[in-house]
C-alpha positions as CSV (number, residue, x, y, z in Angstrom):
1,X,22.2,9.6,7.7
2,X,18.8,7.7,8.9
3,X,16.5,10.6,7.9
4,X,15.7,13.0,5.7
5,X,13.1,15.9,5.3
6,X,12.3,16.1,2.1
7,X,11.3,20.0,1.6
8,X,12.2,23.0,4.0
9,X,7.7,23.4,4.7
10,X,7.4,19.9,5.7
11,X,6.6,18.9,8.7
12,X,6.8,14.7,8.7
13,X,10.5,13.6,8.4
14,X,11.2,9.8,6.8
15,X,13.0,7.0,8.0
16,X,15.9,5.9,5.9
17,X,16.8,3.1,8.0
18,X,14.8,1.2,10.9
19,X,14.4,3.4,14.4
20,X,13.5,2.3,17.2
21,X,11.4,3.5,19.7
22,X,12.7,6.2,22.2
23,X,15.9,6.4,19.7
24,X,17.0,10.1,19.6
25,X,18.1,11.1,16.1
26,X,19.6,14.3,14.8
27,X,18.6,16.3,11.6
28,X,19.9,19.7,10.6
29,X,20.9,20.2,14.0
30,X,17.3,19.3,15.7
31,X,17.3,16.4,17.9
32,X,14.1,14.6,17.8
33,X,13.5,11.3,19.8
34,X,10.4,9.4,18.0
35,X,7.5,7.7,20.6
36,X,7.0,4.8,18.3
37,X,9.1,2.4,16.1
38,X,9.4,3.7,12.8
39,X,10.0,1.1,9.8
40,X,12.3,2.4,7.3
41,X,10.4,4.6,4.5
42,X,7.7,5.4,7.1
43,X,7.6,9.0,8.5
44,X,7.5,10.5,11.9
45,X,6.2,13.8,13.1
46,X,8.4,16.9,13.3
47,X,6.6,18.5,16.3
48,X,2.7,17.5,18.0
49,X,0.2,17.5,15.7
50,X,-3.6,18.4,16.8
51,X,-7.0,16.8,15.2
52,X,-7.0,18.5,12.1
53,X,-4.1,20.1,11.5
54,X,-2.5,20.2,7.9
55,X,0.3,17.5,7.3
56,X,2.6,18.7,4.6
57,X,5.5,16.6,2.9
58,X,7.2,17.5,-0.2
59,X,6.1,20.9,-0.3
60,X,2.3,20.4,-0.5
61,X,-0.9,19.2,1.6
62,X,-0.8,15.3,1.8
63,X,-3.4,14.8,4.6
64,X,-5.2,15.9,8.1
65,X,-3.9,14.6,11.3
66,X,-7.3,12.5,12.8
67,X,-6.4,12.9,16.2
68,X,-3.4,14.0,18.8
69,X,0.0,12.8,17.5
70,X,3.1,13.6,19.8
71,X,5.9,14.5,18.3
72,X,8.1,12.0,16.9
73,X,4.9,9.9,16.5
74,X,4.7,7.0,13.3
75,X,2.2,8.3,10.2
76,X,-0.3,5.8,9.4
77,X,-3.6,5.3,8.3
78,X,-5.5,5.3,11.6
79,X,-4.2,9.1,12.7
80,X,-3.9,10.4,9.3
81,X,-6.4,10.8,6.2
82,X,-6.2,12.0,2.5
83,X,-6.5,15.8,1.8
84,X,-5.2,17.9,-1.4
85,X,-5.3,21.6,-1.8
86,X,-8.2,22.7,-4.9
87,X,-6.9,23.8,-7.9
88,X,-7.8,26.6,-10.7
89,X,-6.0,27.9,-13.8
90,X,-4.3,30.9,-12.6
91,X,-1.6,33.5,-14.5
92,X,1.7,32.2,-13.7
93,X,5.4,33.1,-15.1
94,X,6.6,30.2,-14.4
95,X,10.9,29.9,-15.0
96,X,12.7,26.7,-15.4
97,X,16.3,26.3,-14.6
98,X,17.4,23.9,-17.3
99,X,20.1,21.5,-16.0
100,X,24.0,21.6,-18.4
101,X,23.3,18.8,-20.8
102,X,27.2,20.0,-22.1
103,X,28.1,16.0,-21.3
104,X,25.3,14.6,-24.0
105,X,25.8,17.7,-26.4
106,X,26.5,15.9,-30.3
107,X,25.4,12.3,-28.6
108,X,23.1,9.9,-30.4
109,X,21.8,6.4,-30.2
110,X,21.5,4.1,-33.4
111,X,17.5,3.8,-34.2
112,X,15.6,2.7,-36.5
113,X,14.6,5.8,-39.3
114,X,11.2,5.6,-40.5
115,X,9.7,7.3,-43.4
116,X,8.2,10.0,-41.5
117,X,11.6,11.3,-39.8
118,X,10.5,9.3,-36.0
119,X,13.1,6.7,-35.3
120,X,12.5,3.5,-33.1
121,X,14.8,2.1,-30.7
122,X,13.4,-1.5,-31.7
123,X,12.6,-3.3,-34.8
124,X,9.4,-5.5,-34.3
125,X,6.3,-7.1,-36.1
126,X,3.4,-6.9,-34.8
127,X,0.2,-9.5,-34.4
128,X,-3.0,-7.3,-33.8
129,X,-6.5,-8.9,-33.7
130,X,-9.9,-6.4,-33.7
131,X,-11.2,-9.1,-31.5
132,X,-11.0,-11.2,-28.7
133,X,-12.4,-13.9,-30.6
134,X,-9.2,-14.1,-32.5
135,X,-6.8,-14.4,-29.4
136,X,-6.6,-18.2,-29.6
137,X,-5.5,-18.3,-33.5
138,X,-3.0,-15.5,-31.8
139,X,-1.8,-18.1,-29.5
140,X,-1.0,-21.1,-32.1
141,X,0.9,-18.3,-34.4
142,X,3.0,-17.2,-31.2
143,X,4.0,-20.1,-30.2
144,X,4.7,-21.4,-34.4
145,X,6.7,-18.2,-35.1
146,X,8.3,-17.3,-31.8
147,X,9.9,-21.3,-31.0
148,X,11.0,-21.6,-34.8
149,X,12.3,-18.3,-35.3
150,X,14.1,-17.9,-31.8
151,X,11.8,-15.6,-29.4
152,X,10.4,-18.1,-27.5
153,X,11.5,-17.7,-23.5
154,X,9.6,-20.3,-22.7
155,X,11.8,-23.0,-24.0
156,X,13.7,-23.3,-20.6
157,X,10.6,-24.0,-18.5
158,X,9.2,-27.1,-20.8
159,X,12.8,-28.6,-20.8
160,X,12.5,-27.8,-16.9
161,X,9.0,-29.9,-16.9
162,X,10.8,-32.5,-19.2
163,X,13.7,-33.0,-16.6
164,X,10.9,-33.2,-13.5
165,X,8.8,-36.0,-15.5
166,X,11.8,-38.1,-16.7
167,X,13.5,-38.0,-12.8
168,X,9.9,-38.8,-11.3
169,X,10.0,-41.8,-13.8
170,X,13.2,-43.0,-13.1
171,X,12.7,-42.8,-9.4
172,X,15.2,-39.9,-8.8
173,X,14.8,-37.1,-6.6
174,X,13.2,-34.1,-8.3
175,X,14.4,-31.4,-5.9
176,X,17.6,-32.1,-8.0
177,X,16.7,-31.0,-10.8
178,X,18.2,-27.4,-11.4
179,X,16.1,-25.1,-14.4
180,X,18.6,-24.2,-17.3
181,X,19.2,-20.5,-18.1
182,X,17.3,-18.8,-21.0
183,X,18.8,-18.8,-24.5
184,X,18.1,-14.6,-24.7
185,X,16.9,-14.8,-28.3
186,X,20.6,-15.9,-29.3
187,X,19.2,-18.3,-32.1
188,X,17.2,-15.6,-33.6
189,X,16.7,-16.4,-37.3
190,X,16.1,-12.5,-38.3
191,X,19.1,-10.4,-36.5
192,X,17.5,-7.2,-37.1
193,X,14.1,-8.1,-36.0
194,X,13.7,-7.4,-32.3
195,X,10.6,-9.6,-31.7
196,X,7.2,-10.9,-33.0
197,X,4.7,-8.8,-30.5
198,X,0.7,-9.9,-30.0
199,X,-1.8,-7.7,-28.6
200,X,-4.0,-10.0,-27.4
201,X,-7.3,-8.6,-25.6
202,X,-10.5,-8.8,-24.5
203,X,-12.4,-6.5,-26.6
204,X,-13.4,-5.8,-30.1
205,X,-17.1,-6.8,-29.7
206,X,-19.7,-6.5,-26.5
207,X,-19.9,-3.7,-24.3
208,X,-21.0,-0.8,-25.2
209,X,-19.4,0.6,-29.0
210,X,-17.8,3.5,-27.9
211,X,-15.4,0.6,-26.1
212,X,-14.8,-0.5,-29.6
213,X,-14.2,2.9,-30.8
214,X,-11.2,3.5,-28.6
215,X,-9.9,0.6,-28.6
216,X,-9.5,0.8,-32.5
217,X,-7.6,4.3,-31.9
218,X,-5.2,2.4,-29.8
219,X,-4.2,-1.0,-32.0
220,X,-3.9,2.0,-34.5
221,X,-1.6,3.4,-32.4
222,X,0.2,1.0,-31.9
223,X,0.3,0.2,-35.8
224,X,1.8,3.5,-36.1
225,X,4.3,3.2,-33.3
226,X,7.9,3.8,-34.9
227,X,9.4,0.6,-32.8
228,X,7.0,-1.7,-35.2
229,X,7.9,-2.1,-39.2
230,X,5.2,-4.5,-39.8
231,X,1.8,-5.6,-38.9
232,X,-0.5,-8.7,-39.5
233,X,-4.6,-8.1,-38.6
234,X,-6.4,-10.9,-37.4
235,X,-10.7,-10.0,-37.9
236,X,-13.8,-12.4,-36.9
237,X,-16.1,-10.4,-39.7
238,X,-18.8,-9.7,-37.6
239,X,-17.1,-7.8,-34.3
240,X,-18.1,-4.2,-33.4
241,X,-14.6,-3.1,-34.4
242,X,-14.6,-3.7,-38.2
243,X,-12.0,-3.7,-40.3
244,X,-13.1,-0.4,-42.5
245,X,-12.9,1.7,-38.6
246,X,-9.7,0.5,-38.3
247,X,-8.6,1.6,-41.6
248,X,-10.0,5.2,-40.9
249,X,-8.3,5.4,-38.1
250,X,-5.1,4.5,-39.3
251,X,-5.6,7.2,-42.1
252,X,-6.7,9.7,-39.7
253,X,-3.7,9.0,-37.6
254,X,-1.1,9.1,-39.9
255,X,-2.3,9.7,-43.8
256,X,1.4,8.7,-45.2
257,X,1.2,5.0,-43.0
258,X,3.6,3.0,-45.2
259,X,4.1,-0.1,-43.2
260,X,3.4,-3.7,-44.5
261,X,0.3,-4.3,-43.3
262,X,-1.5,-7.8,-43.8
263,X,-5.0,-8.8,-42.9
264,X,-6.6,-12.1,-42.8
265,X,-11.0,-11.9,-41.9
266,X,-11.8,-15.6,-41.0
267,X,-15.1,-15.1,-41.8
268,X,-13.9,-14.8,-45.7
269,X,-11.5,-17.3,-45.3
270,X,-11.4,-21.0,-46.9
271,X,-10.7,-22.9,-43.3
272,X,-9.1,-21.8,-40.0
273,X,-6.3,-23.8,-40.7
274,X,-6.2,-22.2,-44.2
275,X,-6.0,-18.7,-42.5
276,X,-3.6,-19.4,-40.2
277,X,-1.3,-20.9,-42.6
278,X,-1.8,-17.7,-44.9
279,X,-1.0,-15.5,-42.1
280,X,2.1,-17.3,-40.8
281,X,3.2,-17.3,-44.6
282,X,2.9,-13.7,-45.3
283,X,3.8,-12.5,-41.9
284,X,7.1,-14.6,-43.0
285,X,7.5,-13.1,-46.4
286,X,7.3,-9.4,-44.6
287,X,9.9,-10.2,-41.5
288,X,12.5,-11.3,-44.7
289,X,12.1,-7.5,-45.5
290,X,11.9,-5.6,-42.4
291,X,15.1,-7.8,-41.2
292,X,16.6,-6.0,-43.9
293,X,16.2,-2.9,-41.8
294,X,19.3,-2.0,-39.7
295,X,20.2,0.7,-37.1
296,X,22.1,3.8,-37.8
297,X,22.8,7.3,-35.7
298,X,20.0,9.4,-34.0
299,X,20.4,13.0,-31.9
300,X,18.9,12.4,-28.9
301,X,16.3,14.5,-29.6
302,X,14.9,11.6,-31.4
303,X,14.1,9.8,-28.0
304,X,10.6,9.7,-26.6
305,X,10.5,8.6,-22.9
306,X,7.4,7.8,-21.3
307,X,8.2,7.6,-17.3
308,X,5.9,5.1,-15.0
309,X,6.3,4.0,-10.9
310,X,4.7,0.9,-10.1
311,X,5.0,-1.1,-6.8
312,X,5.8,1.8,-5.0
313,X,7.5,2.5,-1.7
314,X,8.2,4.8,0.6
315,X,11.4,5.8,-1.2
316,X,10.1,6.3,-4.7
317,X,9.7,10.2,-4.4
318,X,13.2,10.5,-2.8
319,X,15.6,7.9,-4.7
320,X,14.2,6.3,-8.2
321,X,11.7,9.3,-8.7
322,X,13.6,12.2,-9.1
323,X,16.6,10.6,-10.7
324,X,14.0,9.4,-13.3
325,X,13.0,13.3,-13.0
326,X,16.7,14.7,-13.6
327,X,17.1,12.1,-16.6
328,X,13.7,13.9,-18.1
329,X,14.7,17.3,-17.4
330,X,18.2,16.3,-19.4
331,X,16.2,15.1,-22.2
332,X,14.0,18.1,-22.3
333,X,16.6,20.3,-22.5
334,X,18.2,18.3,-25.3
335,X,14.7,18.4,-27.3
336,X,13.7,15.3,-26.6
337,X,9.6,14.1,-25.8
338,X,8.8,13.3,-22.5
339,X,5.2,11.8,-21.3
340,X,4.2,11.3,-17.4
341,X,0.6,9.6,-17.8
342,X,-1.7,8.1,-14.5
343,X,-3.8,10.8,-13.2
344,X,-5.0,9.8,-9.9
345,X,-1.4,9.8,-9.3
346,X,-1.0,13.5,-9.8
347,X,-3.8,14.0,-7.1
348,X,-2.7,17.0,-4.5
349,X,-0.1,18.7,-7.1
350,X,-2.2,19.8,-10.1
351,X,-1.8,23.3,-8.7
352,X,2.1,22.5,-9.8
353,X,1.7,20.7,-12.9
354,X,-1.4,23.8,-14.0
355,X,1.3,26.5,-12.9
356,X,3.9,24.8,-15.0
357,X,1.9,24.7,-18.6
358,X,3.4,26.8,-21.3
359,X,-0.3,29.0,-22.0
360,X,-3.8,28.8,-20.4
361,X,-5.0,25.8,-23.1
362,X,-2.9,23.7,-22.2
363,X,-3.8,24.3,-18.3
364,X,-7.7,24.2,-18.8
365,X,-7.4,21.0,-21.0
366,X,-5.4,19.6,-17.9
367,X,-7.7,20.8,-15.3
368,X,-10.7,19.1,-17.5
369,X,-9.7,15.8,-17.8
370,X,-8.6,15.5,-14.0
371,X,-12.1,17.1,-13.0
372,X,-14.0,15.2,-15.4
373,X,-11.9,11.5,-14.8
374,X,-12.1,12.0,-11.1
375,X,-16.0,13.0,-11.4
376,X,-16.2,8.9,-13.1
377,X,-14.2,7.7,-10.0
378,X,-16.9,9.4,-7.2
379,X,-19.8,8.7,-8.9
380,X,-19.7,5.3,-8.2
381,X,-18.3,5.7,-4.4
382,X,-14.5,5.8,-5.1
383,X,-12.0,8.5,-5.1
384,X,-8.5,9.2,-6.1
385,X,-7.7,8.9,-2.6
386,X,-8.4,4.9,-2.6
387,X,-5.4,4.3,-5.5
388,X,-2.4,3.5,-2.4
389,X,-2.8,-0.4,-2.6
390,X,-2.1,-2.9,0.7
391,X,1.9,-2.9,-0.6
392,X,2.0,1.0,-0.8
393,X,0.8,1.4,2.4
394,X,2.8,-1.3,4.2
395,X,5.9,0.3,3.1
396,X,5.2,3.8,3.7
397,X,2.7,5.5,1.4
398,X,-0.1,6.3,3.5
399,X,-2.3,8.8,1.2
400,X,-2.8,9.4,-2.2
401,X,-1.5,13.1,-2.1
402,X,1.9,11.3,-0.8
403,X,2.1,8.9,-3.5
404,X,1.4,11.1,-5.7
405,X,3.9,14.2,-5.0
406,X,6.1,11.7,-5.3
407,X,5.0,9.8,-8.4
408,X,5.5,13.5,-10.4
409,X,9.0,13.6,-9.4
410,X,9.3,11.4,-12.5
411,X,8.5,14.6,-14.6
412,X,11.3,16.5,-13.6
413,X,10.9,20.5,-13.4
414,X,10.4,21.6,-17.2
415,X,7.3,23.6,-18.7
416,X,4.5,21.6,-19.2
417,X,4.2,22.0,-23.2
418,X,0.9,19.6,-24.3
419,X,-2.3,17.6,-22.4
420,X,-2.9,14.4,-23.8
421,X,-6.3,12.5,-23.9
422,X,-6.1,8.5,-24.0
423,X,-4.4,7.3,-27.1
424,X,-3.8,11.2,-28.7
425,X,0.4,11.1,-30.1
426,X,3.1,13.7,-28.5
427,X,4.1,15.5,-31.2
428,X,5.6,18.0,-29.1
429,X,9.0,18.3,-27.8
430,X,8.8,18.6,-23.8
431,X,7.1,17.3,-21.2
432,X,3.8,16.4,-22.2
433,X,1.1,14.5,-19.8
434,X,-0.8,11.8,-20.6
435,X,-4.2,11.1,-19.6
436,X,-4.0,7.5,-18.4
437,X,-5.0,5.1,-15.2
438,X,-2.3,5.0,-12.5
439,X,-2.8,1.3,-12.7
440,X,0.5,-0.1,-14.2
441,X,-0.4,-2.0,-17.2
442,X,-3.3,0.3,-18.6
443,X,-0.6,3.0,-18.0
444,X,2.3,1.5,-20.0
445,X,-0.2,0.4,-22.3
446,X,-1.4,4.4,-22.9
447,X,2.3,5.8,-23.1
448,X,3.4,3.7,-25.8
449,X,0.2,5.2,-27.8
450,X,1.6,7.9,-27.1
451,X,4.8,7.4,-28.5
452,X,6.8,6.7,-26.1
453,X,9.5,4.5,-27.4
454,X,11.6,3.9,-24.2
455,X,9.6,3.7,-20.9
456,X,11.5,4.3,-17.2
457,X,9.8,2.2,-14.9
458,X,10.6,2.7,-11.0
459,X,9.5,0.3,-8.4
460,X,10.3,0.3,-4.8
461,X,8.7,-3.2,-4.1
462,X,9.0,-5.2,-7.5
463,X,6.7,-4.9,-10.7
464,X,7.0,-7.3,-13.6
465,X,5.7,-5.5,-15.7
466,X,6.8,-4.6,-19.5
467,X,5.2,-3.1,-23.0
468,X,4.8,-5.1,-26.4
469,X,6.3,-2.8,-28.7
470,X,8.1,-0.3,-25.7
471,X,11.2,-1.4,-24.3
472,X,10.8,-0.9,-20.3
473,X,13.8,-0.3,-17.5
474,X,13.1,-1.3,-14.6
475,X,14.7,1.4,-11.8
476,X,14.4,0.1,-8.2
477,X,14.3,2.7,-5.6
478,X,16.7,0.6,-3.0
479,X,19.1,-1.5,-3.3
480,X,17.7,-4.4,-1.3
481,X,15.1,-4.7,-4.1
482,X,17.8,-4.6,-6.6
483,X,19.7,-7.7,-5.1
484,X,16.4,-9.6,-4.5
485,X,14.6,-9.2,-7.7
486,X,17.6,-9.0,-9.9
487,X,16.1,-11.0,-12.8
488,X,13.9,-7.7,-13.5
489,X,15.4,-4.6,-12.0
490,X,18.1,-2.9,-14.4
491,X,19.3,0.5,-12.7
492,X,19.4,0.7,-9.0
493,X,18.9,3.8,-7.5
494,X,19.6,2.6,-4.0
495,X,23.0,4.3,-3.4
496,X,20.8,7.7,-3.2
497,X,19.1,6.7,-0.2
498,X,23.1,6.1,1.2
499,X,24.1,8.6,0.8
500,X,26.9,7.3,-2.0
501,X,25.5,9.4,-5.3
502,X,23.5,12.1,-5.9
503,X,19.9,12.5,-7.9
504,X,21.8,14.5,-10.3
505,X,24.5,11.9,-10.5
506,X,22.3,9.2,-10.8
507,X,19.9,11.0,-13.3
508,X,22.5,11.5,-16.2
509,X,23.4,7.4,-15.5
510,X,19.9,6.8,-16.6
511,X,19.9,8.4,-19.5
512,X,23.6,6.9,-20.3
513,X,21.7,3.4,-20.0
514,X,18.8,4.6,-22.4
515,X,21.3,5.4,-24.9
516,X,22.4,2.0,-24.9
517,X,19.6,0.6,-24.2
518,X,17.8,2.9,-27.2
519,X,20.8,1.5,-29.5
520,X,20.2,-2.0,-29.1
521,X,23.5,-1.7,-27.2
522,X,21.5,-3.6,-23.5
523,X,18.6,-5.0,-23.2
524,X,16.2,-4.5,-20.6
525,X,15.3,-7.5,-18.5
526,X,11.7,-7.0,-19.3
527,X,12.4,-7.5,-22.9
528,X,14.5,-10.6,-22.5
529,X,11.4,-12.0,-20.4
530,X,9.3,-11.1,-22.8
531,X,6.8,-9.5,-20.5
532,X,4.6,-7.8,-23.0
533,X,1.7,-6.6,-20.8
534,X,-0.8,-4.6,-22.7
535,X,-4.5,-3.5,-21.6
536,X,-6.5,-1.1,-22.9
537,X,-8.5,1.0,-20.7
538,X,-12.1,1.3,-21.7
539,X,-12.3,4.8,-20.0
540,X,-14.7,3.1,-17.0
541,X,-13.4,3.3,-13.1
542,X,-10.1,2.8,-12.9
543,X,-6.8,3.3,-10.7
């Protein structure tokens, strides 16, 4: 099969493989021969097109043709624009057709219980300073605690340099020189404690306060998050985000917080060297404890998913996507939490996602966040419709409406039950969204304060990207990718676009690997890299 039409209205068909010009290929019957070369992931035209005519793929508007296109003619951005259909709260009914979750009826993962019933999938301490000021005293604690106590990944690229410096010396060719693999946190010194996490950053102080304000709801977040068991707090003294605002919002957040929580203000402190010694001492004393800590059986409606595309392609929305999307809807319907965040990638299906919510509060809240994030965005001459970067483009994603019909294929099909603002925690079961950037980092970053304690991240062109305290799988939407980038992609959905499995097949296969994954059972390669990306989003312009 070398095409596909995605849904019955649309009229653009996509390229599985490469077709070249005046090829003639067959699709439910119709032959169509395409006028231009057509790249695999790119789309032709199902019949002529006129200037201004409607295109439509999955389902939905996802642009306006500019000019003539013959049938059979490449998409791209010179003969087609941006356009999305308006949206309003309306009555709907709407009816989801759960999928059988009989095969993962009675299955759990082994989690980590905390007090307040929430279990973790990981076990880690957490560095958190209220300022950037503090970052480099973060620095000389990572690389004390993680190289003595076995977290360090680092180890192989100084013994790499080592190798280079003693065969430059010695007059030997360096391009011999081969780099050693990773240890994978084998000589860990605490077995039960799955890392030592710092959220470095850039704010805390400067800018304008309401930056400090939210980013003190999200390190207290993050405190709260049920994958960490312990947290040390690194303060200036004089920053905008003071100590006591950090405390309130820990109280606010979660009145029963019972964590070991240690904080060290330099300001107050004897030395620099004094603190830092205190800090690595008691941060010690407390990981003695929490390694006490060990995993035991979950239901996996324990599980809280947060689902992410980054580096997308052309295949996203019809390979990692909506395999992602069954593995939600499984989840859903086995009363799990499930959070799809980045909202200028839900640009051209809010009608959808506002049909889908479980009452009209849910909807409006929905509906106000888009309208009033994407009112930020124009203000200053942007628009949703600039998020497709150079790489999205280049491999087939030629609006935004396009990416994004295919980025919510992550969300499966069920009832939309919650809205989330930046930071706010899903407490209900379902499919909750979450008000974050599409930009990957700030996304991930706003999923785990949501909660989400397992993230599914999709890529069609490769996307190192991770979470601190969220352990992220990396799903590739093709197998080429998969083979290439092999140090960072852990599921490969490629054998969808073959033809070889089906979404449905491939969707409980995710979830089998979150299981393990979620019991300590794999590891995701973005946790043995450490790749801990984390940036809070001050709420200004961002895709």
């Amino acid at each position: 099969m070398k095409v596909l039409k995605v849904h019955p209205d649309d009229n653009v068909i996509v390229a599985l493989h490469d077709i070249a010009k005046g090829q003639t290929v067959t699709y439910n019957g119709q032959d169509y021969e395409v006028v231009d070369d057509i790249p695999a992931k790119h789309k032709f035209f199902a019949n002529d097109m006129n200037t201004g005519d409607e295109v439509i793929m999955y389902g939905v508007l996802v642009g306006k043709a500019q000019n003539f296109i013959p049938q059979g003619g490449l998409m791209s951005t010179s003969n087609v624009k941006h356009a999305a259909e308006p949206y309003q709260y309306r009555s709907s009914n709407y009816q989801w057709n759960a999928p059988d979750v009989s095969k993962f009826i009675g299955r759990t993962f082994n989690g980590y219980h905390r007090s307040d019933g929430r279990v973790g999938t990981a076990n880690y301490w957490l560095f958190i300073p209220t300022v950037f000021c503090e970052n480099r005293n973060m620095e000389v604690i990572r690389e004390a605690l993680h190289n003595e106590l076995g977290y360090a990944v680092t180890d192989k690229y100084k013994q790499y340099a080592h190798q280079l410096v003693e065969a430059y010396k010695n007059g030997e060719a360096i391009d011999a020189v081969n780099l050693a693999p990773a240890n994978n946190h084998q000589n860990r010194v605490f077995k039960n404690v799955d890392g030592i996490k710092f959220l470095t950053h850039q704010g805390g102080c400067g800018g304008i306060r309401q930056d400090a304000a939210i980013l003190s709801k999200l390190l207290v977040a993050y405190a709260d998050h049920p994958n960490v068991s312990g947290i040390t707090v690194l303060s200036l003294g004089c920053q905008n985000l003071q100590v006591n605002d950090f405390f309130a919002d820990l109280k606010k957040r979660n009145p029963q917080f019972a964590k070991p929580l240690y904080i060290f203000e330099q300001q107050q402190s004897q030395s620099e060297e004094q603190m830092v010694a205190e800090a690595i001492r008691k941060t010690f004393e407390g990981l003695v404890e929490i390694n006490k800590l060990e995993r035991k059986p979950a239901t996996l409606d324990k599980m809280v998913l947060g689902v992410k595309c980054g580096g997308s392609d052309g295949f996203s929305g019809i390979s990692a996507n909506p395999a992602v999307g069954y593995c939600s809807d499984l989840l859903v319907a086995l009363g799990g939490k499930v959070l799809l965040a980045e909202f200028p990638e839900l640009c051209g299906v809010e009608q959808q996602l506002v049909d889908r919510s479980v009452n009209e509060s849910i909807a409006r809240k929905f509906i106000h966040l888009m309208k009033s994030y994407e009112e930020i965005v124009t203000r200053v001459g942007s628009g949703f419709h600039m998020n497709p970067s150079p790489g999205n483009i280049k491999d087939g994603l030629i609006t935004d409406a396009i990416k994004s019909a295919g980025a919510a294929k992550k969300g499966g099909t069920s009832p939309v039950v919650d809205v989330l603002d930046y930071t706010e925690p899903a407490v209900k079961p379902g499919l909750s969204l979450v008000c974050t950037p599409g930009n990957d980092v700030e996304a991930t970053t706003g999923k785990a304060a949501s909660g989400a304690t397992l993230i599914l991240f999709t890529t069609g062109l490769g996307t190192p990207t991770g979470n601190p305290v969220c352990p992220t799988i990396k799903v590739a939407t093709n197998s080429k990718l998969a083979k290439r980038m092999a140090d960072i992609i852990d599921i490969d959905t490629g054998p969808i676009i073959e033809g070889e499995k089906t979404i449905e097949e491939m969707g409980a296969e995710i979830l089998e690997y979150c299981i393990k994954a979620a019991s300590g059972e794999v590891t995701p390669k973005a946790v043995l890299l450490n790749q801990d990306d984390f940036i809070p989003w001050k709420r200004g312009v961002s895709l």
